[in-house]
C-alpha positions in Angstrom: 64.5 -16.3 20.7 65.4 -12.7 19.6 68.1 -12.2 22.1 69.5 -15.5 20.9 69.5 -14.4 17.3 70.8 -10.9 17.6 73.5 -11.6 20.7 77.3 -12.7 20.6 77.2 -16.3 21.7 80.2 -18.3 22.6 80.1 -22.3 22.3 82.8 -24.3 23.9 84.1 -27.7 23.3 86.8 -30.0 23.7 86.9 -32.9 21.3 90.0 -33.9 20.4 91.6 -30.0 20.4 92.5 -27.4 23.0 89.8 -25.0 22.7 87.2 -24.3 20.3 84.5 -21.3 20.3 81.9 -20.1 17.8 80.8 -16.1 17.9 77.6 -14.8 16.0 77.0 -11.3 15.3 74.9 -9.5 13.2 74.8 -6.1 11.5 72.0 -4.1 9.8 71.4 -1.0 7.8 68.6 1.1 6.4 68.6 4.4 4.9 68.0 6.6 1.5 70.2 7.6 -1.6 70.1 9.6 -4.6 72.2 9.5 -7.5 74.6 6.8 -6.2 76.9 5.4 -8.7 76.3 1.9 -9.9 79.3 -0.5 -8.8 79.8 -1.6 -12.6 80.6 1.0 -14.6 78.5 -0.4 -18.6 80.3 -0.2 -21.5 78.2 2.5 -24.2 79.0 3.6 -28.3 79.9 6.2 -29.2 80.4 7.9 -32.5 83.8 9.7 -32.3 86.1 7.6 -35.3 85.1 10.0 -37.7 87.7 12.2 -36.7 90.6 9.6 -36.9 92.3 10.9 -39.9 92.6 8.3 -42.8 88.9 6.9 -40.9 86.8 6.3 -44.1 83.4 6.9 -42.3 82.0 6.7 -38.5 81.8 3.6 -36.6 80.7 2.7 -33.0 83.9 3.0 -30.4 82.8 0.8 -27.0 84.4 2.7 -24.1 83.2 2.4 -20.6 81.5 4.9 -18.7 80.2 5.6 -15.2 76.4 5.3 -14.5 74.6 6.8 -11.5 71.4 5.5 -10.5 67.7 6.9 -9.2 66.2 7.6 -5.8 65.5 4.6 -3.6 65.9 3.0 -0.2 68.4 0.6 0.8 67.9 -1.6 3.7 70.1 -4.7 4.5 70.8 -7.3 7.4 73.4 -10.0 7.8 74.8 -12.4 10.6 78.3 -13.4 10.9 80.0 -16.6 12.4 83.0 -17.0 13.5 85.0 -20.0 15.1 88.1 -20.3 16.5 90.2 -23.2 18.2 93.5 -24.6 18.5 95.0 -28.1 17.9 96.8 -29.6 21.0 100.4 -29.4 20.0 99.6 -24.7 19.3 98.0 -23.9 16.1 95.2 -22.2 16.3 92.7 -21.6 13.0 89.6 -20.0 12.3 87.0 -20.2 9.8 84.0 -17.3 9.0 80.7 -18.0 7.4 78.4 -15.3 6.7 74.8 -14.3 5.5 73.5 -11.4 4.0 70.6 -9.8 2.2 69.1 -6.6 1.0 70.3 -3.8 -0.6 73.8 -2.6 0.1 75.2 0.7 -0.5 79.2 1.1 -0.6 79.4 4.7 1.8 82.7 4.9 1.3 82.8 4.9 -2.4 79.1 6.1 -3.0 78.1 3.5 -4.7 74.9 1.8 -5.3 76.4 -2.2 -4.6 72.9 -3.3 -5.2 70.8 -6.9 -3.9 73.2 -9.4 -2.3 72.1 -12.8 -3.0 70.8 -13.8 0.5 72.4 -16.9 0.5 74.7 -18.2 2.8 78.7 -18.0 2.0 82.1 -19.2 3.1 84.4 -16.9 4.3 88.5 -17.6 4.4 90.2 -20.7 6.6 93.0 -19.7 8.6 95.5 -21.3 10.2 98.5 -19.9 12.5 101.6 -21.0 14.2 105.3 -20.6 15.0 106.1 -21.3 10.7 103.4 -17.8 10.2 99.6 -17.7 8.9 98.3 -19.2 5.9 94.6 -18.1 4.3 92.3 -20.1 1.9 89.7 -17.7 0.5 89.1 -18.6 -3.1 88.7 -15.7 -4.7 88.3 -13.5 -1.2 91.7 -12.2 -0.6 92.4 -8.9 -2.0 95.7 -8.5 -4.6 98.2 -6.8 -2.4 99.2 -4.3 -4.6 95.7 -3.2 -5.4 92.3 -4.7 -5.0 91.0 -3.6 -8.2 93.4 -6.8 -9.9 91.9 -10.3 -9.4 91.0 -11.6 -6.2 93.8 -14.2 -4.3 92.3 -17.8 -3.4 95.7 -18.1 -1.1 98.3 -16.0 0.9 101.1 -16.7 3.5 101.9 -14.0 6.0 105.1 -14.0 8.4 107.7 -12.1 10.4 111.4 -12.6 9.9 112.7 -10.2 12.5 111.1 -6.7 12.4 109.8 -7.2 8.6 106.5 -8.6 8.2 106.0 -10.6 4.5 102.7 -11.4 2.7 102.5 -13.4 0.0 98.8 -14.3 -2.6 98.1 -16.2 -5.3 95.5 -16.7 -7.5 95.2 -20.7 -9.1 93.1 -19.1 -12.2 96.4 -18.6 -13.7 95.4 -14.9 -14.4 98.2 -12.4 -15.6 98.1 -10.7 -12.3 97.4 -14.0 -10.0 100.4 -13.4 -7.8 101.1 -10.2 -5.6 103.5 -9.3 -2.4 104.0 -7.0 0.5 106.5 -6.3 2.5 107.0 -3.3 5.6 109.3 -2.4 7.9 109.2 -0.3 10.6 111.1 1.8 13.4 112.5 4.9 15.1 109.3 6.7 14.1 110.4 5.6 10.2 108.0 3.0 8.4 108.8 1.6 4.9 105.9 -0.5 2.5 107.0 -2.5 -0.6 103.7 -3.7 -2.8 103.8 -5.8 -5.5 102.2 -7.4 -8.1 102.6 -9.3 -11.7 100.7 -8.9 -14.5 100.6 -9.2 -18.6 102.8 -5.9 -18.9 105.4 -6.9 -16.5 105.1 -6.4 -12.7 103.9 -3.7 -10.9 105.2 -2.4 -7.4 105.2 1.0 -5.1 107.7 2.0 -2.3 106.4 4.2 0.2 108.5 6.0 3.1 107.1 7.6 6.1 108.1 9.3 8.8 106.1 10.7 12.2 108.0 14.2 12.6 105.9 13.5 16.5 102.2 12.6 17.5 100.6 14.8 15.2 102.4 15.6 12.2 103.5 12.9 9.8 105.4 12.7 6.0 105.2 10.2 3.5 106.6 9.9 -0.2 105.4 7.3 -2.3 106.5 6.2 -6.1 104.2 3.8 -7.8 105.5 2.1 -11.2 102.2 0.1 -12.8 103.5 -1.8 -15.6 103.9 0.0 -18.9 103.1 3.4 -17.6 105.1 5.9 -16.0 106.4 5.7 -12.3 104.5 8.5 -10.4 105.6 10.1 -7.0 103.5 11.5 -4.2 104.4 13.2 -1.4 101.9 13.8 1.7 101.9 15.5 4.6 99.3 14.9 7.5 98.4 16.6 10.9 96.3 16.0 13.4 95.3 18.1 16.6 92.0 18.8 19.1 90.3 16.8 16.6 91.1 18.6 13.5 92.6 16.8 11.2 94.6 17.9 7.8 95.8 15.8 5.1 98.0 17.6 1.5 99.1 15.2 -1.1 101.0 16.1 -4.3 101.9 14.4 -7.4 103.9 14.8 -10.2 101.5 13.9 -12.9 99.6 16.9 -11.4 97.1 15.8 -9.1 96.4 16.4 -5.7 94.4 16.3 -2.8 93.3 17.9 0.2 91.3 16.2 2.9 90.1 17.4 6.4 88.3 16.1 9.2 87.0 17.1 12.5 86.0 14.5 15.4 84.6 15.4 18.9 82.9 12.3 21.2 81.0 10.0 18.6 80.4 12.7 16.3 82.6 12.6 12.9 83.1 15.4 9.7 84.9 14.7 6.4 85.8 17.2 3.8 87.8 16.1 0.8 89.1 18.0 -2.8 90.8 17.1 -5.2 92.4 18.6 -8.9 89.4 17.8 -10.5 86.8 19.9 -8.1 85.5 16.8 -7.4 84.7 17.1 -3.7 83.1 14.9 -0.6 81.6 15.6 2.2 79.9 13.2 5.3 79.1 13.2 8.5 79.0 10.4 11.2 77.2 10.1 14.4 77.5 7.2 17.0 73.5 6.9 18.6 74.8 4.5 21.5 73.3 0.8 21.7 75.6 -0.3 18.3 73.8 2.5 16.4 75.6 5.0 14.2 73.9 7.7 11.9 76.0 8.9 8.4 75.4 10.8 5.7 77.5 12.1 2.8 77.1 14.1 -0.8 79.8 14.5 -3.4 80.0 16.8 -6.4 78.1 14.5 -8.7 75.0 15.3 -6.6 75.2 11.5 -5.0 74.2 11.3 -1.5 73.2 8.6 1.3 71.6 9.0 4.5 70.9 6.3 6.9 71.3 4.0 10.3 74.0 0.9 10.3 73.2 -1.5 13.7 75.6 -4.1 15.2 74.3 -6.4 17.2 
């Protein structure tokens, strides 16, 4: 029974389509944290009108600020399904259903995500063919241009020659509901074109890279969010014998420097940026689906535990 929970299993069929199969996998984590910061930042008063001139007296100003939480343990476990098949006449789709409970912890982020619900929930409906792919995911596709904007229920993806096209839309009919990418690539030269609407007007960045050869690579990048300022960024990456360097440079003066080292299954970060606000982690594959990480930042936050896949 345990092998049969924890093991990829293929079904398949052949009812009225080509092919059909259904994979289950599962994942699992467990670990401790300290001073993680809470994935909804809580909005808190606080007195500062008084020195608004013309301000008659002090009043409460809501502004949102970042809260970290205690000490705990995190442990988590989910299975995954996910089914594939083809119609007779070539298009193939896929659906994912997943279920998950326990405490999560975002690693990348260091963020405390907190209980997930432990129920059971639909992933995104694909479907592909010669005319491209379209998704159904309500509220599951990230906005192209950046995931912090509402979530997509839609997108269409396709290829007209060497330029690849993504389209998402949202049907809440929210300011930023629709959102676009587009990238090119070749000769070692790749271009990206992200956009998105919004109430302010649209959005959009155009980034340019270029791989001088295997290890060294440039790319500038300007960003125009609606109603702001366009900012540029240019950065500059190498890698070699498992060192890797990263320097990136802005002109609304920030920056950032990130390395990282990699030998066998065994993985070091280090990033800085203009703030002194620094990260550092460590991975470790175990063998068997295991991998060990831990990290710490410069708001004394830090994680250490064991992720599984089964």
């Amino acid at each position: 029974m345990k092998k049969l929970l924890i093991a990829s299993t293929a079904l398949v069929a052949t009812a009225g389509m080509a092919s059909a199969d259904i994979t289950i996998s599962g994942h699992a984590a467990a670990g401790i944290y300290s001073g993680l910061g809470n994935a909804d930042a809580v909005t808190v008063a606080v007195d500062e009108v008084a020195a608004v001139p013309g301000n008659a007296g002090t009043a409460a100003v809501a502004v949102s600020a970042e809260t970290f939480s205690g000490d705990g343990i995190y442990s988590n476990a989910g299975v995954d399904f996910t089914m594939t098949g083809a119609t007779d006449n070539g298009i193939s789709f896929s659906a994912a259903v997943n279920i998950d409970a326990g405490t999560e912890v975002d690693t990348g982020d260091f963020e405390l995500d907190g209980a997930d619900g432990g129920t059971a929930g639909l992933g995104s409906v694909s479907m592909t063919g010669s005319f491209g792919t379209l998704t159904f995911d309500d509220a599951g596709i990230d906005n192209l241009y950046n995931d912090a904007y509402t979530a997509a229920d839609v997108s269409y993806s396709t290829t007209v020659g060497a330029v690849s096209l993504t389209v998402a839309h949202d049907t809440s009919g929210a300011a930023d509901a629709n959102s676009m990418s587009a990238g090119y690539s070749a000769s070692g030269m790749g271009f990206t074109l992200l956009a998105s609407d919004g109430s302010a007007g649209t959005s959009a960045s155009v980034a340019v890279s270029y791989a001088l050869n295997d290890s060294v690579s440039v790319t500038g990048k300007t960003d125009q969010v609606a109603g702001a300022e366009s900012v540029q960024t240019i950065t500059a990456s190498t890698t070699l014998n498992g060192v890797s360097v990263a320097l990136s440079s802005a002109n609304n003066s920030t920056w950032d420097v990130d390395l990282g080292y990699t030998a066998g299954g065994f993985a070091l970060t280090y990033g800085v940026d203009e703030t002194d606000g620094w990260t550092a982690t460590a991975t470790s594959a175990l063998g068997g689906g295991a991998t060990f990480a831990a990290g710490v930042d410069s708001n004394d936050s830090m994680y250490a535990g064991v992720s599984f896949a089964f």
